[in-house]
DRENBA-203087 format. One record per residue (C-alpha): x negated, y, z negated; residue number from 1; residue in one letter. Coordinates in Angstrom, 2 decimals. Layout:
DRENPA        x        y        z   nr  rest
DRENPA        X        Y        Z  NUM     A
...
! end
This chain:
DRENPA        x        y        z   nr  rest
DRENPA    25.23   169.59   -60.55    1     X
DRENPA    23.88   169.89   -63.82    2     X
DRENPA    23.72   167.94   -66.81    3     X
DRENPA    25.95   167.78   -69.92    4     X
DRENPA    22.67   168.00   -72.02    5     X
DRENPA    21.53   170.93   -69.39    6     X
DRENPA    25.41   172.48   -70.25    7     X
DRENPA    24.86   172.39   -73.74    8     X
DRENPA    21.36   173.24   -75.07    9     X
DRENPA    18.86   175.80   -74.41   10     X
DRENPA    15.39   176.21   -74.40   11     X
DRENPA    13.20   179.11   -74.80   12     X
DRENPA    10.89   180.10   -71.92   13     X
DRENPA     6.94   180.19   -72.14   14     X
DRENPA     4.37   182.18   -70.71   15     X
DRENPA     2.69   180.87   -67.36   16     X
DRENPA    -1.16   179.78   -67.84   17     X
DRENPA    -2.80   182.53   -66.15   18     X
DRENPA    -6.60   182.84   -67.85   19     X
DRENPA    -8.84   179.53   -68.37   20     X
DRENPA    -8.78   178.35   -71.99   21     X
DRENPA   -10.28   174.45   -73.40   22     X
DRENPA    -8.68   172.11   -75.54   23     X
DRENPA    -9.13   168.43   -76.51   24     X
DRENPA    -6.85   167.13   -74.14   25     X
DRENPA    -4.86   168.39   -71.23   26     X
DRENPA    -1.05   166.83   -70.57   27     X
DRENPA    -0.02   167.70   -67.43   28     X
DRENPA     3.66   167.46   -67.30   29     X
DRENPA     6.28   168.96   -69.83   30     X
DRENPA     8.85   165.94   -69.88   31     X
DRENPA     9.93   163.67   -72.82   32     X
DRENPA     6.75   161.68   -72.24   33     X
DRENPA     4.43   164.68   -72.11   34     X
DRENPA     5.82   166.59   -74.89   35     X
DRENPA     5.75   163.88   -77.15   36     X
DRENPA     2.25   162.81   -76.55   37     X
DRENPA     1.06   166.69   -76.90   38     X
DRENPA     3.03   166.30   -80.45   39     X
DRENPA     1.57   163.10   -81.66   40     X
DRENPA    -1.64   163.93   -80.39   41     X
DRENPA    -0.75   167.30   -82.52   42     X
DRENPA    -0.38   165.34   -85.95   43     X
DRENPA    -3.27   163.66   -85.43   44     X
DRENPA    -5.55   166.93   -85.17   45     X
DRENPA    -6.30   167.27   -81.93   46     X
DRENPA    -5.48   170.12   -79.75   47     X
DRENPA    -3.44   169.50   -76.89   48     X
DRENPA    -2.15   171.86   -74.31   49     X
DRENPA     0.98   170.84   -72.11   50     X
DRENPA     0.91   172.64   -68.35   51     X
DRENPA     4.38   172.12   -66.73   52     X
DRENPA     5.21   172.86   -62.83   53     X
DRENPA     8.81   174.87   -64.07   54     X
DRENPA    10.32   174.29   -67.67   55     X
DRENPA     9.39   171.63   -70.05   56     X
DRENPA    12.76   169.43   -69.99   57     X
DRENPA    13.28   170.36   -66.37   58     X
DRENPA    12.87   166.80   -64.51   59     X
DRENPA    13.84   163.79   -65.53   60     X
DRENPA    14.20   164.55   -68.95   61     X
DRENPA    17.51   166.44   -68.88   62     X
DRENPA    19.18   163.69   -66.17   63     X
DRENPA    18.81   160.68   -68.26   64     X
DRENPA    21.72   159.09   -70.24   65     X
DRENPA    19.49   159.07   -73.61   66     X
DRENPA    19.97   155.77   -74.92   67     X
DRENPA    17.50   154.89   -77.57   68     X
DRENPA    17.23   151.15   -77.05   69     X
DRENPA    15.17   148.17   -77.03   70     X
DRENPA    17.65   146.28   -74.95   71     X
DRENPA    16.23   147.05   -71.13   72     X
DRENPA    19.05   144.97   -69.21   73     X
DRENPA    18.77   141.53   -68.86   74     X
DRENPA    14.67   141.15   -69.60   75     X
DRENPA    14.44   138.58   -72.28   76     X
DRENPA    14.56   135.35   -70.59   77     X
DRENPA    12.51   136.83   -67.36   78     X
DRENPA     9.92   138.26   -69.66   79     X
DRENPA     9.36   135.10   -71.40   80     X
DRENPA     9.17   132.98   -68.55   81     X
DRENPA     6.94   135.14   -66.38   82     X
DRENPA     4.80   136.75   -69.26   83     X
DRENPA     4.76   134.41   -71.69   84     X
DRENPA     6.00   134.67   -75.34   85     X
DRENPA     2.85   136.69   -77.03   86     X
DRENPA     3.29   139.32   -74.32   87     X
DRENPA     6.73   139.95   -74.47   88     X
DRENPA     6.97   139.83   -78.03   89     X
DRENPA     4.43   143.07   -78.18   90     X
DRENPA     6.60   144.70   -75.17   91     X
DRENPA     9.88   144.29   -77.83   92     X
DRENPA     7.78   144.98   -80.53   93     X
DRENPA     5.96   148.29   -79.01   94     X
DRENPA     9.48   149.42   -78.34   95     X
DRENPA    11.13   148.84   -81.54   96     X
DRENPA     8.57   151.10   -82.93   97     X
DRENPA     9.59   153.97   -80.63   98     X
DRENPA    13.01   153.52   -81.34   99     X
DRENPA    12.29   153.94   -85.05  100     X
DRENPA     9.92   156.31   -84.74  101     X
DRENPA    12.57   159.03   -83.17  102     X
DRENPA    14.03   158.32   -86.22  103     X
DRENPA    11.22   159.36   -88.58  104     X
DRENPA    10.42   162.34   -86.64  105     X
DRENPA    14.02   163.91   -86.75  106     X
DRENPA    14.08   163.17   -90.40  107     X
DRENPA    10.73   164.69   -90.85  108     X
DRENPA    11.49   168.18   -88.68  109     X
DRENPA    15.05   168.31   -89.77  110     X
DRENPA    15.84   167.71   -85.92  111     X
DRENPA    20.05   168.11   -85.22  112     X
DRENPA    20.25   166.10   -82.27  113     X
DRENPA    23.23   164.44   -82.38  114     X
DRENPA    20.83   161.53   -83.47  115     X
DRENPA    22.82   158.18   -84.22  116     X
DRENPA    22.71   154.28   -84.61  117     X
DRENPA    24.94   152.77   -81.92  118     X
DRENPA    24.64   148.93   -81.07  119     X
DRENPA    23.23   148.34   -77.46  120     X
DRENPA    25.01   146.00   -74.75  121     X
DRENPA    24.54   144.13   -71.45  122     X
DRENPA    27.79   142.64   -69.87  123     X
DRENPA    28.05   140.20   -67.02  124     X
DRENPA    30.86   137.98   -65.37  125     X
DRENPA    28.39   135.20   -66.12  126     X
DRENPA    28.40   133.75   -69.26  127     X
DRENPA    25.94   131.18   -68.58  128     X
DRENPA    23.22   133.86   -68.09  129     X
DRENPA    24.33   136.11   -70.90  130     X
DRENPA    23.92   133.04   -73.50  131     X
DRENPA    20.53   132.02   -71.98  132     X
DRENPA    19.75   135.72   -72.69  133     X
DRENPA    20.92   135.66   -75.82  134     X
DRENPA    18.55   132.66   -76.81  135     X
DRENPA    15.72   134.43   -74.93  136     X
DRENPA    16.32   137.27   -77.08  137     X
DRENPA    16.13   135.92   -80.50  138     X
DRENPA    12.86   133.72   -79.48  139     X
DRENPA    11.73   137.26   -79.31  140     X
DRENPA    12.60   138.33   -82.80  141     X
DRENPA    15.82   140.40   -82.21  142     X
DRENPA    18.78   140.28   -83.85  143     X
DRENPA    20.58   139.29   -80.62  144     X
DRENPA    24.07   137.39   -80.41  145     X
DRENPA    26.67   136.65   -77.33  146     X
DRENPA    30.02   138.62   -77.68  147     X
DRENPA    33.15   137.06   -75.73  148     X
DRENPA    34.87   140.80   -76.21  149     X
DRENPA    33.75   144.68   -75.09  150     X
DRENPA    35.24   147.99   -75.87  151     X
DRENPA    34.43   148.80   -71.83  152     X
DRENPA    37.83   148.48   -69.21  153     X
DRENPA    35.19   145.73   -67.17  154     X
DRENPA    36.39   142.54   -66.23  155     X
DRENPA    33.14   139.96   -67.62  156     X
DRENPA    31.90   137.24   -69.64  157     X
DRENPA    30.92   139.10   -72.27  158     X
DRENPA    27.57   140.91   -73.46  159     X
DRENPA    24.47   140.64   -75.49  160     X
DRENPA    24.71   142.36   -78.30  161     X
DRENPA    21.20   144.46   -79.59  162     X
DRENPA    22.73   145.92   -83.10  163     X
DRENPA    21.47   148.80   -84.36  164     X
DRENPA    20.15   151.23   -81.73  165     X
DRENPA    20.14   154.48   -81.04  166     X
DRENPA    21.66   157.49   -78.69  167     X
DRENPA    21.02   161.49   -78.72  168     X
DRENPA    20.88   164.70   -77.33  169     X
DRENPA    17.36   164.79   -75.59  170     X
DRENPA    17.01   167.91   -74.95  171     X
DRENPA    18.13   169.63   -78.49  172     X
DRENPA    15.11   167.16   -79.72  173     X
DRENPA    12.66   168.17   -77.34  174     X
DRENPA    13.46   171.70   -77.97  175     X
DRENPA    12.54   171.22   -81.76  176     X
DRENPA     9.39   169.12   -80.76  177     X
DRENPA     8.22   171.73   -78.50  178     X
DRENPA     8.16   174.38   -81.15  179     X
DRENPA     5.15   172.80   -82.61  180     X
DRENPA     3.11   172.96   -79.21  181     X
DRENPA     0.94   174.87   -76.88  182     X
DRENPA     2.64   174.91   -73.46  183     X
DRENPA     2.50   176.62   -70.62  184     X
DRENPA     5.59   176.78   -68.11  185     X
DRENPA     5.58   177.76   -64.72  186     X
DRENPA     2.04   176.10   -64.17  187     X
DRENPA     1.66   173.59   -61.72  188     X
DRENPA    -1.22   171.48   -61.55  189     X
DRENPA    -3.32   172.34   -58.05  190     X
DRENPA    -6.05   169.92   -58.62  191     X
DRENPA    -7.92   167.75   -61.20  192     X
DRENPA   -11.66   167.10   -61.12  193     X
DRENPA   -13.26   165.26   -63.83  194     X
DRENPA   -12.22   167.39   -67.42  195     X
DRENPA   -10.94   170.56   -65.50  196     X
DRENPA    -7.17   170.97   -64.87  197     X
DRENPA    -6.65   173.74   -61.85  198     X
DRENPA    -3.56   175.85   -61.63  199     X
DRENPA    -2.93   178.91   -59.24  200     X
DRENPA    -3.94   181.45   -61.98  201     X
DRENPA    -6.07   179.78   -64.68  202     X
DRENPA    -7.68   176.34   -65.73  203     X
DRENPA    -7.86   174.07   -68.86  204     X
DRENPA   -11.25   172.01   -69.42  205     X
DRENPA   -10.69   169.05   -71.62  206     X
DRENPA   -12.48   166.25   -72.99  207     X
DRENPA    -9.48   164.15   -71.67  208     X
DRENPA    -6.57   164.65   -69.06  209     X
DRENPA    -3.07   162.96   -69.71  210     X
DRENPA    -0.77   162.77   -66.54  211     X
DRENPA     3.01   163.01   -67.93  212     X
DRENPA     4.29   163.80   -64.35  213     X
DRENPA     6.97   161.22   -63.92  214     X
DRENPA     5.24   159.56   -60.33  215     X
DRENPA     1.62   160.47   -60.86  216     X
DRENPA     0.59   163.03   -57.72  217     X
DRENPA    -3.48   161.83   -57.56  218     X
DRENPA    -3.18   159.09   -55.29  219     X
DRENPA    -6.82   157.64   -55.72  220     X
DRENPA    -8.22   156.35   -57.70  221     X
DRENPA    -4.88   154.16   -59.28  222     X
DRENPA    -3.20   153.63   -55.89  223     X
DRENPA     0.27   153.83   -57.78  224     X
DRENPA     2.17   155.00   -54.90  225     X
DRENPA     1.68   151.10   -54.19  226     X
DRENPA     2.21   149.88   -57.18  227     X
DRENPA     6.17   151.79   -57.63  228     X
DRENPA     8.81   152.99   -56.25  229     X
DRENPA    11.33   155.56   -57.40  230     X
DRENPA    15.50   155.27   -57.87  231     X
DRENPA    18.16   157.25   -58.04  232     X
DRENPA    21.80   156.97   -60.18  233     X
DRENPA    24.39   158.80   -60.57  234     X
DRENPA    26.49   160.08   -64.00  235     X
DRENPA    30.03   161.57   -64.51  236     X
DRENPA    30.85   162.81   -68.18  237     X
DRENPA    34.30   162.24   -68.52  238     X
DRENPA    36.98   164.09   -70.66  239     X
DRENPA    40.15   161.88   -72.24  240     X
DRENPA    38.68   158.13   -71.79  241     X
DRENPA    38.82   155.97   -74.38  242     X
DRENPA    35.23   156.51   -76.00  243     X
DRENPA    32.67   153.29   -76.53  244     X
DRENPA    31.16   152.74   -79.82  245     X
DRENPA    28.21   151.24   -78.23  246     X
DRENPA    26.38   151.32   -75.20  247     X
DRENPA    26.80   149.47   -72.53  248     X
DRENPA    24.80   148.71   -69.29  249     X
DRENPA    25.25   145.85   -66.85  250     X
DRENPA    23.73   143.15   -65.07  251     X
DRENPA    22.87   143.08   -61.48  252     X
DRENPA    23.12   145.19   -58.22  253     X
DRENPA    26.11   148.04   -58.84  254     X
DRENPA    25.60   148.07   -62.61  255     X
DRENPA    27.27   150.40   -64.60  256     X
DRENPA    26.73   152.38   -67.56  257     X
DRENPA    28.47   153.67   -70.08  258     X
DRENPA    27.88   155.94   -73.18  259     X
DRENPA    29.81   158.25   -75.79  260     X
DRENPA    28.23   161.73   -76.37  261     X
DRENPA    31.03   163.88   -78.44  262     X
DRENPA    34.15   164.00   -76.59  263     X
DRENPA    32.60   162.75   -73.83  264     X
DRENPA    32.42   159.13   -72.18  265     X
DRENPA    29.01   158.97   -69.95  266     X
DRENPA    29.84   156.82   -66.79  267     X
DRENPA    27.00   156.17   -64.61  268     X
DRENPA    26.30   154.01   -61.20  269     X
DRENPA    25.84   153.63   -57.77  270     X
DRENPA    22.40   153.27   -58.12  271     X
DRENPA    19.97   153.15   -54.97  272     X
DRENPA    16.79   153.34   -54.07  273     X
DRENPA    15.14   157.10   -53.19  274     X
DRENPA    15.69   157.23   -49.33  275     X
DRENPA    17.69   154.95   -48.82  276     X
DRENPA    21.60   156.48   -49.16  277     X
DRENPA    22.06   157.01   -45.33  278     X
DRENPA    25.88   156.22   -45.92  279     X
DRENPA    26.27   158.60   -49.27  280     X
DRENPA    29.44   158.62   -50.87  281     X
DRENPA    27.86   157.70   -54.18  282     X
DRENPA    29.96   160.50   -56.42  283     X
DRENPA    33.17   159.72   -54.55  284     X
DRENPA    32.66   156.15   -55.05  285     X
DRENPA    31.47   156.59   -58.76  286     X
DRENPA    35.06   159.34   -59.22  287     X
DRENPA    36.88   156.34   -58.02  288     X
DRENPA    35.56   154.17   -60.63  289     X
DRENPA    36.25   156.55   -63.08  290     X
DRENPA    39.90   156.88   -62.02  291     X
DRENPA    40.65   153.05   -61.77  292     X
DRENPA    38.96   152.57   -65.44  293     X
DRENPA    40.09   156.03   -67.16  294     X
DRENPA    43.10   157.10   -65.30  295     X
DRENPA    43.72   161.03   -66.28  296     X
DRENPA    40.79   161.27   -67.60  297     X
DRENPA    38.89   164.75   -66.27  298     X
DRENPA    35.12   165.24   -64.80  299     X
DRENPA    33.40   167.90   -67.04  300     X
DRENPA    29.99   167.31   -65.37  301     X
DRENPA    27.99   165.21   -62.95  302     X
DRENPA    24.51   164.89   -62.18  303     X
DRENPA    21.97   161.99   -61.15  304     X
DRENPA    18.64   161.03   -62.10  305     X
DRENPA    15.51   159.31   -60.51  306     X
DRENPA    13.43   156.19   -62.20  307     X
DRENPA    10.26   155.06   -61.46  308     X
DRENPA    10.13   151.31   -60.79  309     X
DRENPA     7.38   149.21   -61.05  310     X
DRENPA     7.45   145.89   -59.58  311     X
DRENPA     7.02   143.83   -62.55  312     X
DRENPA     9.04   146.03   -64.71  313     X
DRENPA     6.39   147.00   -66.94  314     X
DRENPA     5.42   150.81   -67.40  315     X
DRENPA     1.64   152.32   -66.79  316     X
DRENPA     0.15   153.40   -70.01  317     X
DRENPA    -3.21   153.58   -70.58  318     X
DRENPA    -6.27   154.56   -68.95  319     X
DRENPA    -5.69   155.96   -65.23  320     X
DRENPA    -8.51   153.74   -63.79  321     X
DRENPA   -11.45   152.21   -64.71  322     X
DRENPA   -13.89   154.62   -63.02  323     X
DRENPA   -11.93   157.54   -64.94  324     X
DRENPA   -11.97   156.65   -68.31  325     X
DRENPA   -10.89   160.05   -69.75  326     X
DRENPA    -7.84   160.27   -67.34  327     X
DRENPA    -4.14   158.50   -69.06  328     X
DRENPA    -1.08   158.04   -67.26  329     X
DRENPA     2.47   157.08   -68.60  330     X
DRENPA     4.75   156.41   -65.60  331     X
DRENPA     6.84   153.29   -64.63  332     X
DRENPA     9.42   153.81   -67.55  333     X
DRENPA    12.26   151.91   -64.84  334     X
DRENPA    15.61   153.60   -66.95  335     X
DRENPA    14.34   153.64   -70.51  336     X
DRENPA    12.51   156.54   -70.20  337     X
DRENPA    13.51   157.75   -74.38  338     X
DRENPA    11.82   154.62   -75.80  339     X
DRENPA     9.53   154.36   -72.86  340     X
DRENPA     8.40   158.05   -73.67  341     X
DRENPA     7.64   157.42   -77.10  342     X
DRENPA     6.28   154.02   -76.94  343     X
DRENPA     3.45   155.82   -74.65  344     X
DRENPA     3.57   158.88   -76.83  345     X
DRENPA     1.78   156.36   -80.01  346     X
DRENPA    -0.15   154.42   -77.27  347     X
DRENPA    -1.58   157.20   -75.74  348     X
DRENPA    -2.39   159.00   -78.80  349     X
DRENPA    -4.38   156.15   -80.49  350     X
DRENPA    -6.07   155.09   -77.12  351     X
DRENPA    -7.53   158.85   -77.24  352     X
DRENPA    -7.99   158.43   -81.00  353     X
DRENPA   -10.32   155.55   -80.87  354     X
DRENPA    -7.90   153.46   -82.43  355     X
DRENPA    -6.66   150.29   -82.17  356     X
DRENPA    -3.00   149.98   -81.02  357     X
DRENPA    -1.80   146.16   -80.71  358     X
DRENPA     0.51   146.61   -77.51  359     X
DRENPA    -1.93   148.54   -75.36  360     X
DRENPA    -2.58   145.59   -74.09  361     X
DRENPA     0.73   144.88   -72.35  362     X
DRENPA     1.44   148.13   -70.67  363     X
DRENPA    -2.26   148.32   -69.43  364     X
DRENPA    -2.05   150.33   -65.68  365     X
DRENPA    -5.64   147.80   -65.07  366     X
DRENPA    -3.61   144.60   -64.94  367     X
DRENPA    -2.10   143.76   -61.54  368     X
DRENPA     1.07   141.68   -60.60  369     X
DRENPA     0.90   139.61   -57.24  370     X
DRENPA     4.44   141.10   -57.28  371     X
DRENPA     3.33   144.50   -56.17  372     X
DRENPA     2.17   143.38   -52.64  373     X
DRENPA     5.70   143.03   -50.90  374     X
DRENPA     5.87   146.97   -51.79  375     X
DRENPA     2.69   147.85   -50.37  376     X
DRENPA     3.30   146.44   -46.97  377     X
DRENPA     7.08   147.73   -46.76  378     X
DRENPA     5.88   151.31   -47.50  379     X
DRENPA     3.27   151.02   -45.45  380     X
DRENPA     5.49   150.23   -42.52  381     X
DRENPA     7.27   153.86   -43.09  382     X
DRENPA     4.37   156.04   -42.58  383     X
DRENPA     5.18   158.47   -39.04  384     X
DRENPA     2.26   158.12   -37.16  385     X
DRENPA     0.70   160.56   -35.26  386     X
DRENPA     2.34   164.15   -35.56  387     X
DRENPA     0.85   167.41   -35.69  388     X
DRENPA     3.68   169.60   -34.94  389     X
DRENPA     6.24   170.86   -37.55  390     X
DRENPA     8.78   172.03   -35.27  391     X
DRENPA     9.94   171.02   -32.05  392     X
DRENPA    12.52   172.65   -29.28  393     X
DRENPA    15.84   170.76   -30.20  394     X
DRENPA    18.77   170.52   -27.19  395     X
DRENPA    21.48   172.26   -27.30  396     X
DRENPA    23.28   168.69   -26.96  397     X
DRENPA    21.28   167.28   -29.87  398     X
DRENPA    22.49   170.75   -32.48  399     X
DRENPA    26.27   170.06   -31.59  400     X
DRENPA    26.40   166.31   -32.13  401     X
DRENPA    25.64   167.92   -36.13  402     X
DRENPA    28.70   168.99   -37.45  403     X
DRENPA    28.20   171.92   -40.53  404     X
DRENPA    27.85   170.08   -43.48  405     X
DRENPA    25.85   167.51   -42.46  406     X
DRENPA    22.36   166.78   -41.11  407     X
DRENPA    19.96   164.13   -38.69  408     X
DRENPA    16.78   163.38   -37.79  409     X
DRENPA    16.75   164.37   -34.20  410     X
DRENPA    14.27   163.11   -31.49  411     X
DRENPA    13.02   165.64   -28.79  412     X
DRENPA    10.39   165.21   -26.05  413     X
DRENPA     7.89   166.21   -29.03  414     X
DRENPA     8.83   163.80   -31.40  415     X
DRENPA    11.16   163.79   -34.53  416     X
DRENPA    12.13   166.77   -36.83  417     X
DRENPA    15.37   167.24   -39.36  418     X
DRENPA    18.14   169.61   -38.83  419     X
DRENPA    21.02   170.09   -41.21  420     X
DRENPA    23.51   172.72   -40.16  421     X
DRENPA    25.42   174.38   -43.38  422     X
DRENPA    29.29   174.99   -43.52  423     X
DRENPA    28.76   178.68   -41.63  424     X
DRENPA    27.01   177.15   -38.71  425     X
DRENPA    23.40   177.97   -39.80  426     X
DRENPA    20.67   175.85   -38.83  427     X
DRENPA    17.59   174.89   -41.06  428     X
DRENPA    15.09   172.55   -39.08  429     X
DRENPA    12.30   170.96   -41.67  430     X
DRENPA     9.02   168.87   -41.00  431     X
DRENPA    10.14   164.86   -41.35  432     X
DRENPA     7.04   163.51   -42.53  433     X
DRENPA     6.21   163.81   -46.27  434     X
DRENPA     3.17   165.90   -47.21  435     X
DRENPA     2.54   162.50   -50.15  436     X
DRENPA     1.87   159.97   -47.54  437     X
DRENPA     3.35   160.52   -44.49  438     X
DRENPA     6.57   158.57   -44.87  439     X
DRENPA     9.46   159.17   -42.52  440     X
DRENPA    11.61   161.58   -44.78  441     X
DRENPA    15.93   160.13   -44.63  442     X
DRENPA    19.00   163.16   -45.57  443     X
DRENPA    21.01   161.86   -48.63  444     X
DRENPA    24.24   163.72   -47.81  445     X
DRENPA    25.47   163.03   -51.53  446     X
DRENPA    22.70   165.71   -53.06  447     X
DRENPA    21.71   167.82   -49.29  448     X
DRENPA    18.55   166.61   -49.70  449     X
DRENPA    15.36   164.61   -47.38  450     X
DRENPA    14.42   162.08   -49.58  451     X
DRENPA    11.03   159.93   -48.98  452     X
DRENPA    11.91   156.25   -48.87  453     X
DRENPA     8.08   155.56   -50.28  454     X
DRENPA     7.66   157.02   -53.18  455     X
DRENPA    10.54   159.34   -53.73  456     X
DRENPA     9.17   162.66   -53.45  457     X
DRENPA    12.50   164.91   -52.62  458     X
DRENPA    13.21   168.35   -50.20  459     X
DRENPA    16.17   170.86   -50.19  460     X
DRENPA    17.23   171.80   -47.07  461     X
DRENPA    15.45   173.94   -46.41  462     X
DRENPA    12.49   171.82   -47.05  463     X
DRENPA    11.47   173.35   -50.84  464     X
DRENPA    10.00   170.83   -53.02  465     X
DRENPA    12.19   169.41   -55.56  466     X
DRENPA    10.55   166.28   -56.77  467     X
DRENPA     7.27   164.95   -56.33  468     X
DRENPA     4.72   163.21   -56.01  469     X
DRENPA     4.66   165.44   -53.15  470     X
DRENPA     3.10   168.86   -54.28  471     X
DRENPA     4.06   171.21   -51.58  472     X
DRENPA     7.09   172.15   -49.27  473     X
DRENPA     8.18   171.19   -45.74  474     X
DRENPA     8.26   174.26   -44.40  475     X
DRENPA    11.58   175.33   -42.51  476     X
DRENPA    12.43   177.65   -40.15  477     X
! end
């Protein structure tokens, strides 16, 4: 599974960090939010170096669909009514200067991205809602209206219609950006104390530390494994459909997306949260969506992606706590992680600057939301209690009830451990319990994976470590 921006674009490898060296500031993480704030940070004069776990581009970066777009689903009206009109006015606002700032960065490297304006749209079967949006949205200042027609094959009211966005090739940009910087690949972060950044072979002191890591992996102070959870979604690139103009995402539970890139129509769905995909199916069903809405139209690729989510919608970007006021974080980007990247790329660098920057304010990781406590109490009910063990004697009764190809959490006299038996009849038998937090891991039999219903951290197998904020395996046998 890889994606069509993985297919089609790559990147040249860097060295591993393997002396200690300083710098002004340390960005841990090698994403489109890291990257970017090592650049900007860059044209301001200050030396940054970026230290990514494998290759810069390698997480969520090179899963996302790559819209460029101030239109985040149906937010307006919700924003207004629970924020108020000052706040969300600076949240549109501190976008809308992302968006255009991709554009005077491309312009100013000579970027070929694929970089172009494409009008941005959310459909619904309800056309109450999308007109109510509609008004929300122009309260706001955007040049919003209510369209009765779509280019999509979706049966709905209509949309509401952002003009003048934008959609790329992430990772071609990212490659250009990168050129500028000092990175090291290969590096993951051990441990952070105060302005030292530890990896297994060298360290970087710096007067301040950036965490770019999608889910941040130091769980105090912050406590933002309570304050988010993570998703996953699913994309097809499709072959011979009739290609959008614009792009389209839509309202509610089963949303889909859709995007051209070339030849291409991007079709993505089935969304869920991490952990929770017990049933799986989610690329059959998504193939059978394709098929009903572009009959003979071919798969070229497929892949999914994961979003952080916080639970007013808001992303953290700003200072990691109070009591660390040289540590920044930018996570919680929910599925705009372009803008969301750059809007904490400008943040971050003027916070660190000394200056002023107008919309700090609003993406603040200090401000707390009443809405974060049903989260913290249903996480805190998946935490497995009280095991030592990693592996436990299964039955011979409990290994044939798993047919090859498939997988279970299996109880034994000992307590619980996960077996998944591949198509030869091998068995691979991993710890259950996250190394994060101790969350009851769940198989998603879509991607062969144990996924942690908490806070999304994600095991092969075999148990290796494939997303955190987990930083170590679960060790199979």
């Amino acid at each position: 599974m890889e994606s069509i921006w993985s297919k089609t674009c790559d990147i040249r490898k860097r060295t591993a960090l393997n002396r200690d060296v300083e710098a002004d500031v340390a960005v841990i993480g090698g994403g489109m939010a890291g990257i970017l704030t090592a650049y900007q940070l860059k044209r301001s004069g200050i030396r940054a170096v970026v230290l990514e776990a494998e290759r810069i581009g390698g997480g969520q970066t090179k899963n996302t669909t790559a819209k460029i777009t101030v239109q985040h689903g149906m937010f307006c009206h919700t924003f207004l009514e629970k924020k108020g009109k000052e706040k969300a006015e600076k949240y549109v606002r501190a976008n809308q200067a992302a968006a255009e700032e991709y554009w005077k960065i491309v312009g100013k490297e000579k970027i070929d991205c694929d970089l172009t304006r494409a009008d941005s749209y959310v459909f619904s079967g309800d056309g109450e809602r999308l007109l109510t949006e509609t008004e929300a949205a122009q309260k706001l200042g955007i040049d919003a209206s209510y369209v009765k027609h779509t280019e999509i094959p979706v049966s709905c009211a209509g949309a509401v219609r952002f003009p003048g966005q934008a959609q790329f090739h992430p990772l071609k940009f990212l490659r250009a950006v990168a050129e500028h910087l000092e990175i090291y690949e290969n590096s993951p972060v051990k441990k952070v104390e105060e302005h030292r950044v530890w990896t297994s072979c060298g360290s970087v002191r710096a007067g301040k530390i950036v965490f770019a890591t999608h889910f941040p992996f130091i769980n105090f102070p912050g406590m933002y494994f309570a304050r988010m959870h993570q998703e996953r979604s699913y994309v097809l690139a499709l072959e011979g459909a009739e290609m959008p103009e614009g792009m389209y995402i839509g309202d509610g539970d089963n949303a889909l997306s859709f995007r051209k890139y070339g030849k291409y129509v991007l079709l993505g769905g089935q969304g869920h949260r991490t952990g929770e995909n017990k049933e799986g199916k989610r690329y059959e069903n998504l193939r059978e969506t394709a098929r009903t809405l572009y009959p003979g139209s071919r798969e070229a690729a497929c892949w999914s992606a994961q979003d952080c989510i916080t639970a007013d919608q808001i992303p953290f970007i700003g200072q990691y706590a109070s009591d660390h006021p040289d540590w920044f974080i930018a996570s919680g980007f929910q599925k705009w992680g372009m803008t969301s990247s750059m809007a904490a790329a400008m943040i971050l660098r003027d916070l660190i600057c000394g200056r002023d920057n107008p919309f700090a304010e609003v993406f603040s990781p200090s401000r707390f939301s009443a809405e974060e406590l049903p989260q913290i109490l249903k996480d805190g009910g998946k935490a497995v209690k009280g095991l030592t063990k990693r592996f436990f004697q299964i039955s011979g009764d409990s290994l044939g009830r798993i047919r090859p190809g498939q997988a279970d959490v299996v109880e034994t006299a000992e307590g619980k451990t996960g077996v998944y038996r591949d198509e030869d009849g091998q068995v691979y038998q991993v710890d259950i319990v996250c190394p994060h937090l101790g969350c009851e891991l769940e198989w998603n039999p879509d991607e062969k994976s144990w996924d942690c219903p908490c806070h999304g951290s994600r095991f092969d197998y075999r148990g290796r470590l494939l997303e955190g904020p987990a930083q170590q395996d679960i060790s199979g046998e």
